[in-house]
C-alpha positions in Angstrom: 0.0 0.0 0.0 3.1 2.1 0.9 4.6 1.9 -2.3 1.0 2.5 -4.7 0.9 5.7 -2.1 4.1 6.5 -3.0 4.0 5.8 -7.0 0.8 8.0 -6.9 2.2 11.1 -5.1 5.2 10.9 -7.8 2.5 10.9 -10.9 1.1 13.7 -9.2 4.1 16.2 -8.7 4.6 17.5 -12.0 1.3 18.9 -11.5 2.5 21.0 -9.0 5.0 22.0 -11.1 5.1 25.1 -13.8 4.5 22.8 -16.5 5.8 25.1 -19.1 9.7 26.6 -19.8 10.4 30.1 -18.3 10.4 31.6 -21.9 6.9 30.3 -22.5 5.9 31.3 -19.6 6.9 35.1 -19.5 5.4 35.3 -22.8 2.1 33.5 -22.2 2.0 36.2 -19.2 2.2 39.2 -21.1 -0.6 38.2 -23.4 -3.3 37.2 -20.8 -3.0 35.9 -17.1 -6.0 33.9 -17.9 -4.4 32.3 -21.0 -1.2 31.7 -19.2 -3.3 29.9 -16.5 -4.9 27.8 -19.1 -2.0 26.8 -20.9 -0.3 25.6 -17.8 -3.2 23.5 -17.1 -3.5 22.4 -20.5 0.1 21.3 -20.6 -0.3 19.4 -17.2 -3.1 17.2 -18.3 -1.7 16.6 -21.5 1.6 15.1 -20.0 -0.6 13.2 -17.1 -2.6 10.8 -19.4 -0.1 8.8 -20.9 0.7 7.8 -17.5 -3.0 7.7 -17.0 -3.4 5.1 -20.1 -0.3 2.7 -19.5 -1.1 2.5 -15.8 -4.5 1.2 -16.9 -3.3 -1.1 -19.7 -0.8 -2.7 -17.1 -3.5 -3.0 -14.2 -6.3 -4.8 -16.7 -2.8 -6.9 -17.9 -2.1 -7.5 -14.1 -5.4 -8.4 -13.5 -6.1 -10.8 -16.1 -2.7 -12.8 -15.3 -3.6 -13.2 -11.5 -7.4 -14.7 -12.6 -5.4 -17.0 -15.1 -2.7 -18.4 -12.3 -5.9 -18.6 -10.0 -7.8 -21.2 -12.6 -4.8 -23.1 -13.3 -4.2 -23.5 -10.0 -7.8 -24.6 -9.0 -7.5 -27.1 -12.2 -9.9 -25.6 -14.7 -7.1 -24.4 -17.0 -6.5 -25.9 -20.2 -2.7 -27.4 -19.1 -1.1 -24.5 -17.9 -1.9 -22.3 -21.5 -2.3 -19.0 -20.7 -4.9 -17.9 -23.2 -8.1 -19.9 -23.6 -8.2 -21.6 -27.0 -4.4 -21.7 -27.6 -3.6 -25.5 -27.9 -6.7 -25.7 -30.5 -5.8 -22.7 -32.7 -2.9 -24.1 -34.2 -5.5 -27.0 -36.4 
């Protein structure tokens, strides 16, 4: 639990962060505060869900292997294969 805690506050700091160079910033400034504010925000999310999207893929991935060792080892797998239909797709 320690460790998901700590992997989650890491995702989390660039958030916290500027999100943008110092160049970009100064200039996005002196256009609009409000667009400055947006862009930062804009830049944050975009950079977030990637990790968003992998962390998903490898927790469904995670998932699916633990129910797969759980019915081989209650014997209602097909010999240890660990897709269903793989020693009959090959004809």
């Amino acid at each position: 639990m320690r460790r998901v805690l700590l992997a989650l506050g890491l995702l989390l700091l660039p958030l916290t962060a500027g999100a943008q160079c110092a160049m970009c910033r100064k200039n996005a400034e002196n256009a609009n505060p409000g667009f400055a504010k947006g862009l930062r925000v804009g830049i944050a999310v975009l950079f977030v869900m990637p990790y968003l999207i992998v962390g998903t893929l490898g927790w469904i991935i995670y998932k699916r292997m633990k129910q797969n060792a759980q019915r081989v080892e209650a014997g209602a797998g097909d010999g240890g294969e660990p897709f269903a239909g793989g020693a009959s797709a090959g004809g």
